[in-house]
C-alpha positions in Angstrom: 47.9 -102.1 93.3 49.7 -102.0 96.7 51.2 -99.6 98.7 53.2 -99.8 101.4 51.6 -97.0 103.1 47.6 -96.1 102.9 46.0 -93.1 101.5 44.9 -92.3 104.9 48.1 -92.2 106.5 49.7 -90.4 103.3 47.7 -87.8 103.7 47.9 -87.6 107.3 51.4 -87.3 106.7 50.9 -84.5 104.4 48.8 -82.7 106.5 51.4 -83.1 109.4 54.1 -81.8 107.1 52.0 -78.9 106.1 51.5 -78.0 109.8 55.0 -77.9 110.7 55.4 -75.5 107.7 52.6 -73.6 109.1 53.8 -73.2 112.6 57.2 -72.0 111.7 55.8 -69.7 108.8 52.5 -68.4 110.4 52.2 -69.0 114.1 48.3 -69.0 115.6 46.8 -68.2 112.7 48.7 -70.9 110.1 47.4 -73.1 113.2 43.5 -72.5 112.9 44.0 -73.2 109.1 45.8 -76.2 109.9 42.5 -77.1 112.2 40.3 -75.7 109.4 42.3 -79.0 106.8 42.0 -81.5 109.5 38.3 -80.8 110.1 37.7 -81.4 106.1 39.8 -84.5 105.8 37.4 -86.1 108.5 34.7 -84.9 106.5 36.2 -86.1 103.3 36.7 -89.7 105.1 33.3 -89.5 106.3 32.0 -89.2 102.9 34.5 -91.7 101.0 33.4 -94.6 103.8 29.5 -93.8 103.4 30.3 -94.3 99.6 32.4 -97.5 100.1 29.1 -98.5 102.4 27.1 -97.6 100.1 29.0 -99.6 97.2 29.2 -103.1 99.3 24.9 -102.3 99.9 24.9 -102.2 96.1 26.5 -105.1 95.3 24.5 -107.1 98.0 21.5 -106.1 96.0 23.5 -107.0 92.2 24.5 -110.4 93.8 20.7 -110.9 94.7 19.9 -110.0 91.3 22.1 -113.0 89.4 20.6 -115.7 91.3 20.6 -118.6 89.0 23.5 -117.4 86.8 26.6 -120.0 87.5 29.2 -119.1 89.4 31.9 -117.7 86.8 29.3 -115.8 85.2 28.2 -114.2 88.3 32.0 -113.6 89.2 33.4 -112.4 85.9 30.2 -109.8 86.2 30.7 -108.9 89.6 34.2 -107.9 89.4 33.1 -106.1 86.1 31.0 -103.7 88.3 33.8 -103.4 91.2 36.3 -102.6 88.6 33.9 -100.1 87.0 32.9 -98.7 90.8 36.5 -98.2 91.3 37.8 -96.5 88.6 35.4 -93.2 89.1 36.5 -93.6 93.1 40.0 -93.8 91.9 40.1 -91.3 89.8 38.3 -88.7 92.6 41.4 -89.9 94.8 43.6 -89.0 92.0 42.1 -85.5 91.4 42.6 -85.0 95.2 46.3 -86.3 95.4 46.8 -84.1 92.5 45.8 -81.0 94.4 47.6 -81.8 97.3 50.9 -81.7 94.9 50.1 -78.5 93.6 49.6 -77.5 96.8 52.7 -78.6 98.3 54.6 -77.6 95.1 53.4 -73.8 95.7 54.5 -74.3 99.2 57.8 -75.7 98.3 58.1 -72.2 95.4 57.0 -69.9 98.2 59.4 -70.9 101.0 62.2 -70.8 98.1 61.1 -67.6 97.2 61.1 -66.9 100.7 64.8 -68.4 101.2 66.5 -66.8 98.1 65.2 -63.3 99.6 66.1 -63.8 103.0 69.6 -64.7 101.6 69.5 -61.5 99.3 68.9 -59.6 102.3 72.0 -61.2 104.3 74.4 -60.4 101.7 72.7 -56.8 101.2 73.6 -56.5 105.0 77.1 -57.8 104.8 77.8 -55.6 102.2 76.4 -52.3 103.9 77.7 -53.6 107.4 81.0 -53.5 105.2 80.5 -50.7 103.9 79.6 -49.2 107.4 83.4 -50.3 108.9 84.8 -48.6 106.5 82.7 -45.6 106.9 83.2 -46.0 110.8 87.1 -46.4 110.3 87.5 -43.3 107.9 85.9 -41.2 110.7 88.0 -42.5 113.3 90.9 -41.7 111.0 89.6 -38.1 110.1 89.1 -37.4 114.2 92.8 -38.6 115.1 93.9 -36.4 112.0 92.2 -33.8 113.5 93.2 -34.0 116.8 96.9 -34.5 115.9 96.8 -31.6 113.4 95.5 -29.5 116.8 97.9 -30.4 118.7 100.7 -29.8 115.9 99.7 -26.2 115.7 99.5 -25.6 118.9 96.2 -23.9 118.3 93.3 -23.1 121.0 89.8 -23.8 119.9 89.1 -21.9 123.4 86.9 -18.4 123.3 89.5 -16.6 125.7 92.5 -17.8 123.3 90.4 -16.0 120.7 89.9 -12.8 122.5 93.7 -12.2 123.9 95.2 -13.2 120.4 92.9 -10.8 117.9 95.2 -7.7 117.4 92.0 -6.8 115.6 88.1 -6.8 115.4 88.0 -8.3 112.3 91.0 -10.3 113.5 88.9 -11.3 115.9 86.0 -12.0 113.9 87.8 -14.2 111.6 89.2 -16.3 114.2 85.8 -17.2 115.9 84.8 -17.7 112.2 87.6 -20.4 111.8 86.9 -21.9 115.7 83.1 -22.0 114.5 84.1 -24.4 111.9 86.5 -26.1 113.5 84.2 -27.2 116.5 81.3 -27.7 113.8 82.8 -30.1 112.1 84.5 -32.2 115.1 81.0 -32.5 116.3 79.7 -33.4 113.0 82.7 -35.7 112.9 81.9 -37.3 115.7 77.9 -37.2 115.3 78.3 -39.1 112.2 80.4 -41.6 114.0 77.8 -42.8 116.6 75.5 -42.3 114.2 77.3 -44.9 112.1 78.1 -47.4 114.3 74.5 -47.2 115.9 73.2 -48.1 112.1 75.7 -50.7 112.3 75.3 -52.2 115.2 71.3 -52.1 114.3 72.6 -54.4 110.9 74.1 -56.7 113.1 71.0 -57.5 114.9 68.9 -57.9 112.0 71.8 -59.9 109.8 71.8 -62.4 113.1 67.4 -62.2 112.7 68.1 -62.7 109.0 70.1 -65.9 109.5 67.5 -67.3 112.5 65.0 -66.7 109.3 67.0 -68.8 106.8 67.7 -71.4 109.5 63.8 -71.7 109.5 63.4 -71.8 106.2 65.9 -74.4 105.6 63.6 -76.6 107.9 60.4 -75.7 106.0 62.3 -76.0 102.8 62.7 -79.0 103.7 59.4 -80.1 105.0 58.0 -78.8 101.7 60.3 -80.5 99.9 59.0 -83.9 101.6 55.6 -83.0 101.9 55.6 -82.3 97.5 57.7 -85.7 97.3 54.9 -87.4 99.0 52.2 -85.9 97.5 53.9 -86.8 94.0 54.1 -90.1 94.8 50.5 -90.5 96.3 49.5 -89.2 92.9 51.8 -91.8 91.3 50.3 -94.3 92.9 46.6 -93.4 92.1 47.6 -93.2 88.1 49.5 -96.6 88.3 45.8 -98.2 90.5 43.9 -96.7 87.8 45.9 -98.0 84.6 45.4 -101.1 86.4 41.8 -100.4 86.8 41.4 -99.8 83.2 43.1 -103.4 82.3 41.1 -105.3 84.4 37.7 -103.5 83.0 39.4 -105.0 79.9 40.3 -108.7 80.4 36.9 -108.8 82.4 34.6 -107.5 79.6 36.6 -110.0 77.3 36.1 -112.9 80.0 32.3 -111.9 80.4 31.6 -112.2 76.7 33.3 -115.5 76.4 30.6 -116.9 79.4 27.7 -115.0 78.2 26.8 -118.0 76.4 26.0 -119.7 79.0 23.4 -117.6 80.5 20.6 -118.9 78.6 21.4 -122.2 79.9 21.5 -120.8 83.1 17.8 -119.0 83.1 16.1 -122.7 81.6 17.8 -124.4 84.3 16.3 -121.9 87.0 13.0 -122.2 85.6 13.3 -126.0 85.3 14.1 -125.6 89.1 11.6 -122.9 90.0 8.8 -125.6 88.1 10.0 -128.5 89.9 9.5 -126.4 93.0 5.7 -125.6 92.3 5.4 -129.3 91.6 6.8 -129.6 95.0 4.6 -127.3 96.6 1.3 -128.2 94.3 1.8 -132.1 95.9 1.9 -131.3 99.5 -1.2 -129.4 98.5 -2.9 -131.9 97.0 -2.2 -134.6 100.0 -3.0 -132.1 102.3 -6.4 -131.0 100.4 -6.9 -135.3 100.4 -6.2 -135.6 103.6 -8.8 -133.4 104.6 -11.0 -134.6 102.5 -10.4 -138.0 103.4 -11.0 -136.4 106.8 -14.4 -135.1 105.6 -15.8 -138.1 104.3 -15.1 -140.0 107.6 -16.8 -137.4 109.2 -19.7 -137.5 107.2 -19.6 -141.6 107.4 -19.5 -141.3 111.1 -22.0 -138.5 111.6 -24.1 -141.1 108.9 -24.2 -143.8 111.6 -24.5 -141.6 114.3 -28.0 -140.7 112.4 -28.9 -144.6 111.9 -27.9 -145.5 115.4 -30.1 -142.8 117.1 -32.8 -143.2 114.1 -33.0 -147.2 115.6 -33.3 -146.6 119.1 -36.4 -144.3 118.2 -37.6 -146.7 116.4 -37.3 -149.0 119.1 -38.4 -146.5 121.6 -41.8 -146.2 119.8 -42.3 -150.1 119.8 -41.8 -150.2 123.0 -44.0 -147.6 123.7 -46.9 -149.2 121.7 -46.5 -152.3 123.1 -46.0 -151.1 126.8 -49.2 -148.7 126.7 -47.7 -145.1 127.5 -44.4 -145.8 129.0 -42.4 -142.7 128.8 -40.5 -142.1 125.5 -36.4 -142.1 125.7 -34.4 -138.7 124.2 -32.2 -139.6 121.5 -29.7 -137.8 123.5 -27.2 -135.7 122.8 -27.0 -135.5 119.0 -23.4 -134.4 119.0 -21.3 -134.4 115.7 -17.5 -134.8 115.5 -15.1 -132.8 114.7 -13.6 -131.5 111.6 -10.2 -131.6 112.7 -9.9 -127.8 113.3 -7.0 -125.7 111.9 -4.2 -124.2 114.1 -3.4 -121.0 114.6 0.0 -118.9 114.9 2.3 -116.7 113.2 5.5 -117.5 111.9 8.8 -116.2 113.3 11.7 -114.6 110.8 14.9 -117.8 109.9 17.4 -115.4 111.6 16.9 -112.6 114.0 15.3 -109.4 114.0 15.6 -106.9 112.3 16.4 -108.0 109.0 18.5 -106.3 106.7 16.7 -106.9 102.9 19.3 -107.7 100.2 16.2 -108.2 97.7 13.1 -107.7 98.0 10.1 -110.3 97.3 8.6 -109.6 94.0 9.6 -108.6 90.0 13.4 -107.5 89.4 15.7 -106.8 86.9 18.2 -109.3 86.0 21.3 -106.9 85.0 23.1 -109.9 82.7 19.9 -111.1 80.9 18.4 -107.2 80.3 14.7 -108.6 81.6 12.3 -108.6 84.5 11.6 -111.7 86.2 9.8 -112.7 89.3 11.7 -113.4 93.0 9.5 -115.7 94.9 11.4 -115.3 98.0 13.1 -112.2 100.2 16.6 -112.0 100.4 18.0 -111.5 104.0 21.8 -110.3 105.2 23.5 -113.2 107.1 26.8 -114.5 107.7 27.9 -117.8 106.6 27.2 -120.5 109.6 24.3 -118.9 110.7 21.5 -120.5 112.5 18.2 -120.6 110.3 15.4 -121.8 112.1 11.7 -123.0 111.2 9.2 -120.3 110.9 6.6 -122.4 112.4 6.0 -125.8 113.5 5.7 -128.5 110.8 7.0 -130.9 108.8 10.0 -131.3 106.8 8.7 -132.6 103.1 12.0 -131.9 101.6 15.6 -131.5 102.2 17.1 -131.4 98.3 20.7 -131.6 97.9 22.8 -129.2 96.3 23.6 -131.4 93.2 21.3 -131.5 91.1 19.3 -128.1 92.3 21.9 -125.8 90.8 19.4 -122.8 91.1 18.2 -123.4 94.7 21.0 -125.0 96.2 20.9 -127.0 99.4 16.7 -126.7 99.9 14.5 -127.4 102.9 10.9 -127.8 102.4 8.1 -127.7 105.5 4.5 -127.8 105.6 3.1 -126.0 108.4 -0.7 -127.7 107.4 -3.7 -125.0 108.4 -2.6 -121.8 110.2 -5.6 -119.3 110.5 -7.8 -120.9 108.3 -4.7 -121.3 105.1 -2.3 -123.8 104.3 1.0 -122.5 104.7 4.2 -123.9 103.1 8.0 -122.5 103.5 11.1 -122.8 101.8 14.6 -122.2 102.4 17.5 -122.0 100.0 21.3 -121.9 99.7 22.0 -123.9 103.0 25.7 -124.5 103.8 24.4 -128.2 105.4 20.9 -129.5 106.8 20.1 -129.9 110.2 16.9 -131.8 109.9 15.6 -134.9 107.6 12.4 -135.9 105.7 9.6 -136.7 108.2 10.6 -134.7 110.6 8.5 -132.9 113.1 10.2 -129.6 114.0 9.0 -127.0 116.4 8.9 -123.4 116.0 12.4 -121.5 116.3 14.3 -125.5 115.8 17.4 -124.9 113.9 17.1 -126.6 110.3 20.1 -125.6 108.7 22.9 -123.3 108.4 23.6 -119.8 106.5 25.4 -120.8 102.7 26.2 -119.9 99.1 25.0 -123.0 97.9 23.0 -123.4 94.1 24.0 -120.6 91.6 24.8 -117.6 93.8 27.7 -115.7 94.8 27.4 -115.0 98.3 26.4 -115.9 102.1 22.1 -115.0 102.2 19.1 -116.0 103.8 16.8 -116.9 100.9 13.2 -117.3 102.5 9.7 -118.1 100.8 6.4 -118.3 101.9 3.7 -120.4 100.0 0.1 -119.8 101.5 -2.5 -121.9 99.4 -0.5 -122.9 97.1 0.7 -119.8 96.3 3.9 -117.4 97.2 3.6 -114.2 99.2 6.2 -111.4 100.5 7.2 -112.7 104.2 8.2 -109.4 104.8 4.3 -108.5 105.1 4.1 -111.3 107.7 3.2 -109.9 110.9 6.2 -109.0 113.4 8.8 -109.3 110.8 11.1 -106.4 111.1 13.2 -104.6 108.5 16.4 -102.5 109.3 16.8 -100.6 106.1 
């Protein structure tokens, strides 16, 4: 499945859509939340590329694992595993994608929620604002009535008017009565009108607030809106990579049971290899075990004479003391015997720079197709193809076997490094891309013999390495200076 846009940068997205939600909705503290995401999306990364690391490390070691299973067999399983690696990873990503929808989904309800009451609230204030003219208006008229109705009947609100009109005390009294009222309610009159159109004036303000507010939520509503939209289709695209998921687990299982078959034909033609190999190794033994004990026997022929020679000249030495009367005898001299052709000594020196990342391990392993142990005569190293190999020691080349023909092993160079502290040591190296030495050839410690390759039944680019030492293999990793980086 492809999208045109990575998870990564969906989210992203997502996240950036969420934090221009938060700053208009919640300021410093919708902020530090915002930080709080960010820091657990790195984390989240962190984790999914230590897995995807830990994955590739895996199938490094699975790859190992089928040597000597063709090519398509090896493939079709491979991409079996992959498929079924993905689909759990998938899912996981689905699950998260599907989270961040609900979560922009609330976000889109709540800053609807929020919209449809902010727009309650401006209509609730248009109506009382309303409401409020009118009230404002109906004063106005009720203080111009009053006024005019004053002025009509000529009528003094004044205290002295009172006094000099009352023919009476209780004239009197009933006319402060009536001016009490009178100037009670103008002042109520005209208390309720600033008290009115202070009210209303304090609606205006917060029906212009109200409408900043729905301005702002129109822009969240709207970055909610995109943020959910995204979110759905991140999760859209997840379901749609695992459906796809799920059908290639299908055709690959089919397509893995139609080359099964082949596997057994596979493991005999390894272990046709592997003996072919030993009969290899066994021969450069055996000339270099008659070698030396050609070697031997000329030694003890020569020390043989050596004994006759000096054995003579005493002889003679004695006859010619005899005959001479006390002549002084002659020393056999020096008596020395020759060499045995001593060993040399060294170490040997990794194919490939250290430190050496171990694909698989020397020794017994499972093979995940057949369902049985078998035995890994060699170390498998990380390399790239192309890379340099070079000869552990100095030696020389017995062997350089072609591809064809070696299906296991690939391209194959073999060198005898004769007598290294006291042992005979042999090395071989498999799945060359192309030789860079021939049979008969002397090489030198650290001289390049061939190249970094997937040839022979494997899957990918690998140093495979083995050490024979008497005729038998041992782990190279246990050689000394060899270093290992995981």
């Amino acid at each position: 499945m492809t999208s045109s846009r990575s998870p990564r940068r969906s989210v992203r997205a997502l996240l950036s859509a969420a934090l221009a939600v938060a700053l208009l909705a919640g300021g410093t503290s919708a902020v530090a939340d915002y930080d709080d995401e960010i820091r657990e999306y790195d984390r989240q990364l962190r984790q999914q590329r230590e897995e995807r690391e830990e994955l590739a490390r895996e199938r490094e070691a699975l790859e190992s694992r089928l040597e000597g299973t063709n090519a398509d067999l090896a493939t079709a399983y491979l991409a079996l595993e992959d498929a079924n690696a993905r689909l759990p990873l998938a899912e996981a990503a689905l699950a998260e994608a599907e989270d961040a929808l609900a979560a922009a989904e609330r976000e889109e309800q709540a800053v609807s929620d929020r919209l449809t009451l902010a727009e309650s609230e401006l209509g609730d204030l248009g109506e009382q604002l309303a409401e409020g003219d009118a009230q404002i208006e109906s004063t106005r008229s009720s203080i111009g009535e009053l006024a005019r109705s004053t002025y009509r009947g000529g009528a003094s609100l004044s205290g002295l008017s009172v006094v000099l009109n009352a023919d009476s005390s209780e004239e009197f009294i009933r006319q402060t009565a009536i001016v009490d009222t009178a100037v009670r309610t103008q002042t109520k009159v005209i208390t309720d009108l600033e008290t009115i159109t202070a009210v209303n004036r304090n609606r205006e303000l917060r029906q212009q607030a109200v409408r900043d507010r729905i301005d702002q939520l129109h822009e969240q509503a709207e970055q909610a809106v995109a943020a959910a939209d995204e979110a759905r289709a991140a999760a859209d695209a997840h379901r749609r990579e695992i459906v796809e998921i799920q059908a290639q687990q299908t055709a690959l299982a089919a397509e893995l049971e139609e080359l099964r078959g082949r596997l057994n034909e596979d493991l005999a033609q390894k272990e046709a290899d592997d003996d072919r190999l030993a009969g290899i190794i066994a021969g450069i033994e055996a000339d270099r075990a008659g070698t030396v004990a050609e070697r031997e026997a000329e030694r003890r022929e020569q020390e043989r004479r050596e004994r006759e020679r000096r054995e003579r000249e005493r002889a003679a030495a004695r006859s010619n003391s005899g005959s001479s009367g006390g002549g002084q005898s002659s020393s056999g001299g020096g008596g020395g015997g020759s060499s045995s052709g001593g060993s040399s000594s060294g170490s040997m020196v990794p194919p490939v720079p250290n430190p050496l990342y171990v694909t698989s391990p020397y020794g017994m392993r499972m093979h995940p197709l057949a369902g049985y142990e078998w035995f890994h005569a060699g170390v498998d190293i990380r390399s790239s193809c192309g890379n340099p190999q070079v000869a552990a020691a100095s030696g020389t080349v017995k062997a350089t076997i072609p591809a064809p023909g070696n299906a296991s092993h690939g391209n194959q160079v073999i060198i005898d490094h004769g007598t290294m502290n006291g042992s005979g040591y042999i090395t071989v190296t498999n799945h060359l891309s192309r030789f860079n030495v021939r049979v008969g050839q002397w090489v030198d410690q650290g001289d390049v013999i061939g190249y970094t390759g997937m040839t022979g039944n494997v899957t990918g680019c690998h140093v495979h390495f083995e050490v024979w030492k008497n005729g038998s293999t041992i782990n190279p990793m246990n050689l000394p200076g060899w270093l290992r980086s995981n």
